[in-house]
C-alpha positions in Angstrom: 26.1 181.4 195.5 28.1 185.0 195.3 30.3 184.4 192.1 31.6 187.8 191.0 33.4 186.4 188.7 33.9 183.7 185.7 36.7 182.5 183.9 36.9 179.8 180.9 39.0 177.5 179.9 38.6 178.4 175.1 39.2 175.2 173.2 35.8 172.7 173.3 34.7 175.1 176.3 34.1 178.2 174.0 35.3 177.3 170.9 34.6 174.1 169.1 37.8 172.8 167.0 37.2 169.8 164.3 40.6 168.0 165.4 41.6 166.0 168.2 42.7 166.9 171.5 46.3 165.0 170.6 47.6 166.5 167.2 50.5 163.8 166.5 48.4 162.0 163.6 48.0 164.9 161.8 51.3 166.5 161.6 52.4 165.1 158.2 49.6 167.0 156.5 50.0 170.2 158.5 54.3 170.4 158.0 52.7 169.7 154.5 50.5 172.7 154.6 54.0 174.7 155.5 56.0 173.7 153.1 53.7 174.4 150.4 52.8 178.0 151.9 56.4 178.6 152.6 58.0 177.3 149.4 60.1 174.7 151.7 61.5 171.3 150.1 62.3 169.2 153.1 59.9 166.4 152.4 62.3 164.4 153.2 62.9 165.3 156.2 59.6 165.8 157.3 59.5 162.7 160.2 62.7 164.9 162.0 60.1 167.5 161.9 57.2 165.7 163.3 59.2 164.1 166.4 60.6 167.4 167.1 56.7 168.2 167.3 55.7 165.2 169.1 59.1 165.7 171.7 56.7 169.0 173.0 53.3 167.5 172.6 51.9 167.9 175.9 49.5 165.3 175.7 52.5 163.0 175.1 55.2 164.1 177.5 53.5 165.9 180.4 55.3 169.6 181.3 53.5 172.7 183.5 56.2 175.2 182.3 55.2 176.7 178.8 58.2 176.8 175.6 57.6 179.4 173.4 56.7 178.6 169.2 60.1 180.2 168.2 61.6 177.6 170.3 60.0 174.9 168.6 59.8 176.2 165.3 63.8 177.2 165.3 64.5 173.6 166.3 62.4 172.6 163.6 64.2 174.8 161.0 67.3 174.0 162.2 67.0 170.4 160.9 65.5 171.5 158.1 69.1 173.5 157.4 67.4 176.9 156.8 67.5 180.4 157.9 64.5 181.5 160.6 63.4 184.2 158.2 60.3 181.8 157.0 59.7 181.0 160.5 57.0 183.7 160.8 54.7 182.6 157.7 55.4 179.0 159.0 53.9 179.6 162.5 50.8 180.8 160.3 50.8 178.0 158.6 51.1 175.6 160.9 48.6 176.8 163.5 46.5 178.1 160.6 45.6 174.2 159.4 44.4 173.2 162.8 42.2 176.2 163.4 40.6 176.1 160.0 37.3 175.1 161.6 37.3 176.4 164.3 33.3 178.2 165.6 32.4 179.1 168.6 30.0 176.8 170.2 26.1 177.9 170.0 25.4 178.7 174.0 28.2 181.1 174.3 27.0 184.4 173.2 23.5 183.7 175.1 25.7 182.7 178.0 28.2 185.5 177.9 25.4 188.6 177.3 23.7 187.0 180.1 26.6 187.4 182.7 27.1 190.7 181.7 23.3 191.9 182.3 24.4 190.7 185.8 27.2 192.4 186.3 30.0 189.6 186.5 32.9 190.3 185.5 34.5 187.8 183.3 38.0 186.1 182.1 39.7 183.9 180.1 42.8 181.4 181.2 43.6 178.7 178.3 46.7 176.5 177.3 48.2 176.8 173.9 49.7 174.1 171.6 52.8 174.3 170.7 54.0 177.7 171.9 51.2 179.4 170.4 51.4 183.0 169.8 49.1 185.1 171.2 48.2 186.4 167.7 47.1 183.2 166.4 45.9 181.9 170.0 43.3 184.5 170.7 42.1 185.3 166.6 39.6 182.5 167.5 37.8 184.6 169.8 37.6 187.5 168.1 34.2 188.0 168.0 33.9 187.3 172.1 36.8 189.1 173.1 34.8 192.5 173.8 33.5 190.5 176.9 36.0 189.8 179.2 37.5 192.1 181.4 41.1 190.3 181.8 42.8 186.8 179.8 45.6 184.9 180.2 47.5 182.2 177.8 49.6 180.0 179.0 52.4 181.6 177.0 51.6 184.9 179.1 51.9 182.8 182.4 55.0 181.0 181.3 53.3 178.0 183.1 50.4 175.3 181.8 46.9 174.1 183.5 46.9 172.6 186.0 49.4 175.0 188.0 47.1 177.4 189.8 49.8 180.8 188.9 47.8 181.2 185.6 44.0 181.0 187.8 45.4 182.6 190.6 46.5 186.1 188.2 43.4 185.7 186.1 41.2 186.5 190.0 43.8 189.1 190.7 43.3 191.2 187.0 39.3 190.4 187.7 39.4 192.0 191.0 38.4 189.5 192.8 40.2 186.8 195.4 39.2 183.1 194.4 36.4 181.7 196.5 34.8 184.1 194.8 34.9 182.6 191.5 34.1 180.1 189.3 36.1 178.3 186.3 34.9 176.6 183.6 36.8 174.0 181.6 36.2 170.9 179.8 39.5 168.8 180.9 40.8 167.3 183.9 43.5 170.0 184.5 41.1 173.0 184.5 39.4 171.0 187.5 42.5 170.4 189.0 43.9 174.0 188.4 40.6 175.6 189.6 40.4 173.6 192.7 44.3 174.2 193.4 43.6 177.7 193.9 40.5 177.8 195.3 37.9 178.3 193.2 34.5 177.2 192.2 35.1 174.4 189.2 32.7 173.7 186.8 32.8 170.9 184.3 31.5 171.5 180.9 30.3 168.4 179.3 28.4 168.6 176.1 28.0 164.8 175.1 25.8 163.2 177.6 27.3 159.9 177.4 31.0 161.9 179.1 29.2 163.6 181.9 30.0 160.9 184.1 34.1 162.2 184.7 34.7 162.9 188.3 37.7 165.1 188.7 36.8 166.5 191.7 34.8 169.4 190.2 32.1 171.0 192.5 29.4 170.6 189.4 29.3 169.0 186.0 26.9 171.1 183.4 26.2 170.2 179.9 26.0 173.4 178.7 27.2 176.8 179.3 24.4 178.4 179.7 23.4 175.1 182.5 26.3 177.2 184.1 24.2 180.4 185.0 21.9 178.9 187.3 25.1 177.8 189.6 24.9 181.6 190.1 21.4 182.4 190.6 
């Protein structure tokens, strides 16, 4: 097959994160985590805080259109009656406690120098939670960032997986028009997002027992590097 190019989805397709896909369970003990960093005593108003979250969990209540963090976390302080001038070192806060473990997974720096001994140029396209900044958003791949040519958040879009606008400018900044590239992504909207705009979709599927998902996705790998001989 002529790929010229790859894109990947980030969260539990490059990088592992130690917390589950839907957050709402653990919001007490991150707004916690805020409070204490920012020096905020609104314990007892920390349930308005947490339904503001869950009212923009995706996971929960399905939206394609992306709102921003200060959004969110201005909502937030405004219950909390406060100015916004904490909402900066909140934001770290906040994000900070559910990225504490994050690592990339143990294929993708094999996987990654191998594309680029052949020549194909690569990308990132990934949702965000919450409005993530791009500062806190991409500090997980710090280490693999020097690889890819072109990468896209869904705050940079302004619209969420699976609406094809966010594949369809990560292909145009790679140079290359769709069918001639592949995406990889572990969740059913980076299938559906990838096939939406024509590209090749690949389904990453580390635990044996889930490699049995049909979304439509032209192959199903359990590994990244399972991924390079799609290209061979």
């Amino acid at each position: 097959m002529q790929i010229k190019a790859i894109g990947f989805d980030i969260g539990q397709t490059l990088v592992n994160y130690n917390a589950p896909l839907n957050w709402n369970a653990l919001f007490p003990d991150a707004l916690r985590k805020v409070m204490r960093d920012c020096s905020i005593d609104r314990y007892d108003k920390l349930d308005l805080a947490a339904a503001i979250l869950s009212k923009y969990n995706t996971r929960e209540n399905y939206r394609e259109y992306e709102v921003s963090s200060d959004i969110i976390f201005k909502e937030i302080f405004d219950v909390w009656e406060l100015d916004y001038n904490k909402i900066t070192s909140a934001k770290e806060a906040f994000y900070g406690f559910f990225q504490a473990d994050a690592a990339l997974f143990g294929d993708v720096l094999e996987t990654l120098d191998a594309l680029m001994a052949r020549s194909v140029r690569l990308g990132f396209l990934t949702d965000v939670a919450y409005g993530m900044d791009n500062i806190y958003a991409l500090r997980d791949i710090t280490e693999i960032r020097h690889y890819f040519d072109a990468g896209f958040t869904s705050v940079d879009i302004g619209y969420r997986k699976p609406d094809a606008r966010g594949f369809l400018c990560l292909a145009g900044a790679l140079g290359v028009v769709p069918h001639e590239m592949m995406y990889v992504g572990d969740e059913e909207k980076d299938i559906i997002g990838a096939n939406r705009a024509g590209m090749v979709s690949v389904l990453v599927r580390r635990d044996v027992k889930e490699r049995c998902w049909d979304w439509g996705q032209d192959y199903t790998v359990g590994s990244l590097s399972e991924a390079l001989y799609i290209i061979t």
